[in-house]
C-alpha positions in Angstrom: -131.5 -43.8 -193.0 -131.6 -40.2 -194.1 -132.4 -41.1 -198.0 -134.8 -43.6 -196.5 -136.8 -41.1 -194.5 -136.8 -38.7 -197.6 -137.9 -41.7 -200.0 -140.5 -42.5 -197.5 -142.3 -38.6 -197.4 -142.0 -38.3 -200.8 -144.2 -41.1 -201.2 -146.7 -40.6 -198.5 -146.6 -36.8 -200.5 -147.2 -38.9 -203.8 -150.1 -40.7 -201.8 -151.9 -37.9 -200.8 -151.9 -36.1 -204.3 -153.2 -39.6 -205.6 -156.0 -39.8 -203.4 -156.8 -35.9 -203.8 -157.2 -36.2 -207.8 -159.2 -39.3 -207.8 -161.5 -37.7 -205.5 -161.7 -34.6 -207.3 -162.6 -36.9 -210.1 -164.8 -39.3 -208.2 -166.8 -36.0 -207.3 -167.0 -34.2 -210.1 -167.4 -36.9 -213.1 -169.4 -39.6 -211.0 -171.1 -38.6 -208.1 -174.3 -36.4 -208.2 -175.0 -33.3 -206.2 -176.2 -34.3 -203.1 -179.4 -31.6 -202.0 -179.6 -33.7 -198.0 -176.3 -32.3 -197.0 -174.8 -33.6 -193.4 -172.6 -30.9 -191.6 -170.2 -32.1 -189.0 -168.3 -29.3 -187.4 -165.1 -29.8 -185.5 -164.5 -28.3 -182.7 -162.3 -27.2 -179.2 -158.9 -26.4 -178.5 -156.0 -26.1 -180.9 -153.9 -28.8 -180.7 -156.3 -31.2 -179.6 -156.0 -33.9 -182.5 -158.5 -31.5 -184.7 -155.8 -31.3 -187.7 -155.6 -35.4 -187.4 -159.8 -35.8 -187.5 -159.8 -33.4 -190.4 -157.8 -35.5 -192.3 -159.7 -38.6 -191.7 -162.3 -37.1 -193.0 -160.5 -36.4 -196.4 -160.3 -39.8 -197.1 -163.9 -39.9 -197.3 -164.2 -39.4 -201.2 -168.4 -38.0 -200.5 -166.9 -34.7 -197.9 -165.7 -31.8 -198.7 -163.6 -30.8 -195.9 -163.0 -27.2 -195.1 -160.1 -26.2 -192.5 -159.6 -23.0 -190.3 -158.0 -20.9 -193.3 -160.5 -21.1 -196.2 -163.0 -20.1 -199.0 -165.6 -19.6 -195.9 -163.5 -17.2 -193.6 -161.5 -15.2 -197.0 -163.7 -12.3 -195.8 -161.8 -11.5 -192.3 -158.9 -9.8 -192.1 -157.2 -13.1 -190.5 -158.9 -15.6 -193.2 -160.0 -17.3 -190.2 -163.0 -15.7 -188.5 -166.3 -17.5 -190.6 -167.8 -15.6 -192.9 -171.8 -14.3 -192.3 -173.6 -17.1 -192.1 -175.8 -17.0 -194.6 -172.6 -16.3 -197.1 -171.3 -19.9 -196.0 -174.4 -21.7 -197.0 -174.4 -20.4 -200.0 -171.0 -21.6 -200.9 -171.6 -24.9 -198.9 -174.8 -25.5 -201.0 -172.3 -25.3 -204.5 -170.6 -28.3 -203.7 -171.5 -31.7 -204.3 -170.4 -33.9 -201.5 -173.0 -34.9 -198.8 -170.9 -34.9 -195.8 -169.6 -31.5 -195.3 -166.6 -30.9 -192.6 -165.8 -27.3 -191.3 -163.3 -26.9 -188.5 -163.9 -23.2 -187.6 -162.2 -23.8 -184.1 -162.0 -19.8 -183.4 -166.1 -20.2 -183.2 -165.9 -22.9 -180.5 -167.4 -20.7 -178.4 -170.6 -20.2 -180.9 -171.1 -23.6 -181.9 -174.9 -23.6 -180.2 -175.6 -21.1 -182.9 -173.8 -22.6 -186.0 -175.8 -25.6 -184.9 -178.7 -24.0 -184.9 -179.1 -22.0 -188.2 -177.4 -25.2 -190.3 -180.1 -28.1 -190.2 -178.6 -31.5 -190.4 -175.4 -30.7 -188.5 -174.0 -32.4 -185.8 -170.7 -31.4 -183.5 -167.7 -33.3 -182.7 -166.1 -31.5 -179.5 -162.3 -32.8 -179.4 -159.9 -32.4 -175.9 -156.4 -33.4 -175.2 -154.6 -33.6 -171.8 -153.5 -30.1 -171.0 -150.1 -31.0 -170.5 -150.1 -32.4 -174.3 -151.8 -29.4 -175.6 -149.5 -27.2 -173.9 -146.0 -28.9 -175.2 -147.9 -29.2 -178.9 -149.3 -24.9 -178.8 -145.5 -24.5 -177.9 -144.0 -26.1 -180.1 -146.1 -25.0 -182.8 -146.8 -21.4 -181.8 -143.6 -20.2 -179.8 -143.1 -20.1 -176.5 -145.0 -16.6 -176.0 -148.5 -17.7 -178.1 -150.1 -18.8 -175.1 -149.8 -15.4 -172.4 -150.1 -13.6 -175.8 -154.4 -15.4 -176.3 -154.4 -14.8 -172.5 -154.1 -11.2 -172.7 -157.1 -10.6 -174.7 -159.1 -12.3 -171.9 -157.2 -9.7 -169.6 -158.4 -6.9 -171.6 -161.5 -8.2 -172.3 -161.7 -7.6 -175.8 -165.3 -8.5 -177.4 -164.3 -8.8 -180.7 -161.9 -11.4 -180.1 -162.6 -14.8 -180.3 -160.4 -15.7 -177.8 -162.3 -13.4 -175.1 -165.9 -13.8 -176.7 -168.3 -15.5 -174.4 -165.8 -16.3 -172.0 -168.0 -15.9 -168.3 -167.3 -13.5 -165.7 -166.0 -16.4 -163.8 -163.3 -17.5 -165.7 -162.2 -14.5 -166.8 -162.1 -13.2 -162.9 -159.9 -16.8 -162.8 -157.8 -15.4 -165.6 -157.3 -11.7 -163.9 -156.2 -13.5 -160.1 -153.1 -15.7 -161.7 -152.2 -13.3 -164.9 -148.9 -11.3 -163.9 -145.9 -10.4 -165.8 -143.8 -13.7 -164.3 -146.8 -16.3 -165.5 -144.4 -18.6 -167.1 -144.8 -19.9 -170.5 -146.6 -23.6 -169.6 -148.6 -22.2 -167.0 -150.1 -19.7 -169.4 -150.5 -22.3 -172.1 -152.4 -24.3 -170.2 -154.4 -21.5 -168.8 -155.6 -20.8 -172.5 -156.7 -24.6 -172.6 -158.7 -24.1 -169.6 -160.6 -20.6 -170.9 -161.2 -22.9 -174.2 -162.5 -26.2 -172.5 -164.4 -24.8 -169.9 -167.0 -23.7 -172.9 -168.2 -26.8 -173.6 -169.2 -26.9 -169.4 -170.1 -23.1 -170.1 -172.3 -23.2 -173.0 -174.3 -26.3 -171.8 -172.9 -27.9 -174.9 -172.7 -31.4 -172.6 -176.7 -31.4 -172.8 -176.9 -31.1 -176.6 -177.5 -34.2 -178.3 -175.8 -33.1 -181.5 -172.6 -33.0 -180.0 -170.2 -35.8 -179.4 -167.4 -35.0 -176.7 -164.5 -37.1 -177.6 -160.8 -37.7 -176.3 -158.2 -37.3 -178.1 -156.3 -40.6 -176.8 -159.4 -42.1 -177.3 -159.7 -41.7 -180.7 -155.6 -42.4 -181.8 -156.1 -45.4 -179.9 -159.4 -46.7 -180.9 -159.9 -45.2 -184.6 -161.8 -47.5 -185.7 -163.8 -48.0 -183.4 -164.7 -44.4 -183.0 -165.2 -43.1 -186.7 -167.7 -45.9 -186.8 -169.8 -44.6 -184.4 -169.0 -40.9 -185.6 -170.3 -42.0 -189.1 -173.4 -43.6 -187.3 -173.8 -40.4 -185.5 -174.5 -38.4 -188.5 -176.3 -41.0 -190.0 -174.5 -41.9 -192.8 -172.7 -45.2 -194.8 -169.6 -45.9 -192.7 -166.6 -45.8 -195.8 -164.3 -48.5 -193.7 -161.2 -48.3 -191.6 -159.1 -47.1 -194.7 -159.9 -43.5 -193.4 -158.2 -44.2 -190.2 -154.8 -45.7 -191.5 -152.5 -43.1 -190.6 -153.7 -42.2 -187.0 -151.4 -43.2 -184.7 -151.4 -42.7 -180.7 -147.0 -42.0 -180.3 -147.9 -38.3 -179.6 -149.8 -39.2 -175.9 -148.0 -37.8 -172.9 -145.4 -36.0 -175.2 -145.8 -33.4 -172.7 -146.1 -34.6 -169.6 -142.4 -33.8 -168.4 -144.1 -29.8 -168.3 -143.9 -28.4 -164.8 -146.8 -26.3 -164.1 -147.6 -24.3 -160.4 -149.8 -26.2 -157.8 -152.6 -24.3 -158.6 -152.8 -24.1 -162.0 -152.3 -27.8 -161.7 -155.1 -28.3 -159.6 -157.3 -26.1 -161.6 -156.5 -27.9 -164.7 -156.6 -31.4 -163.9 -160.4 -30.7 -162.4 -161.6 -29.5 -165.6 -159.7 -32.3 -167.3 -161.4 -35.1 -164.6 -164.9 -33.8 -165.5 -164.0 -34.2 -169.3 -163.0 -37.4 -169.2 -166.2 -38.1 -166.7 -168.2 -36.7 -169.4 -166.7 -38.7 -172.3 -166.2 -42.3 -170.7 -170.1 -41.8 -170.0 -170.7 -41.8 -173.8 -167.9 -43.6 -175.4 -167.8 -46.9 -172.5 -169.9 -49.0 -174.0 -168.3 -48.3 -177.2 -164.6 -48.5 -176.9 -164.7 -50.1 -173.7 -163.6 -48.8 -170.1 -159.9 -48.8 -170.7 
């Protein structure tokens, strides 16, 4: 079973090289520069299924997909603030794919104005139960990560990204349940509160170039959803060969978390009126269930 396992990654490793080279070559031998660029940023919380929609978008062999760490944020100390805007055009105007993917998810909380100084781009705004999010950050990050991103809403600090344009309100929120004995889970989902509660924040619900989208919704429904992505920004849907490895067998992974009655309570409201938001879209297109 072991040798099995091994055999099998080292394929799906094999895969993904394969498909990286002939797209490399697709793009630079056949296919012309494309001056109508479409830019599709992703994003919302960490841990939220962003990684997965990136890679969708890979498959496309017209994107150019650029992830937290890259050629656009080499400027910041951390490789993962965006560069000045006007320095990422430029390098986004180099390549030649048409659909162009960024996933700067520490400039969630600016997206109004990375929308507004790209023309042609469009938003995809991804959430996650917070219970899921939570287990994944942990998992991921360490059990500290999450009190550690509170804290800079504690201090207040405005050149963090975590604390940037985070209101009064929730940052008062933040200050009446932050203590030394905040456990691990509680603070985890805390941070996926202070992250979510921007898109409510920022009025990005009323801005037609953003689509708010569940992440069970779209590991259930792929197909269904890149379709209507792709028609979103307007461009040739490539098929459902781009979806073939999304799979739903990581929702509810942390629903066994206990978290205090009212972090509970303060979570699961914001989550409701997410979910409110994004069956009133996404109904009539995946269906009510």
């Amino acid at each position: 079973m072991a040798s099995r396992k091994k055999y099998h990654k080292k394929f799906d490793k094999a895969c993904k090289k394969l498909l990286k080279m002939g797209k490399m070559l697709f793009q630079s031998l056949i296919m012309k520069r494309s001056h109508k660029k479409t830019l599709l940023f992703i994003a919302g919380c960490q841990r939220s299924g962003t990684s997965i929609m990136s890679k969708i978008f890979k498959r496309d062999y017209h994107s150019r997909v650029y992830n937290e760490f890259s050629v656009l944020s080499d400027l910041d100390v951390h490789r993962i603030r965006l560069n000045p805007l006007p320095m990422v055009r430029e390098q986004i105007s180099r390549n030649k794919a048409s659909l162009i993917v960024l996933k700067p998810l520490v400039e969630s909380q600016n997206l109004s104005r990375l929308l507004k100084f790209f023309p042609r781009s469009r938003a995809i705004w991804l959430y996650r139960h917070y219970k899921d999010v939570a287990f994944s950050y942990i998992t991921k990050f360490g059990l500290e990560k999450g009190l550690i991103d509170l804290q800079s809403i504690v201090e207040n600090n405005p050149n963090n990204w975590r604390s940037e344009h985070t209101s009064s309100k929730t940052r008062e929120l933040i200050l009446d349940l932050f203590s030394s004995d905040l456990n691990y889970q509680d603070g985890t989902a805390l941070f996926w509160y202070t992250r979510n509660i921007l898109y409510f924040d920022a009025n990005l619900d009323a801005n037609n170039n953003i689509i708010l989208c569940h992440y069970n919704d779209m590991v259930l429904n792929p197909g269904k959803i890149l379709k209507h992505i792709y028609e979103f920004l307007e461009i040739k849907y490539p098929g459902d060969r781009i979806v073939c490895e999304v799979h739903p067998n990581s929702i509810g992974k942390g629903s066994h978390l206990l978290l205090t009655p009212e972090i509970e309570e303060i979570c699961s409201g914001l989550y409701e009126k997410l979910n409110h938001a994004s069956k009133h879209y996404w109904s009539e297109i995946i269906g009510d269930g």
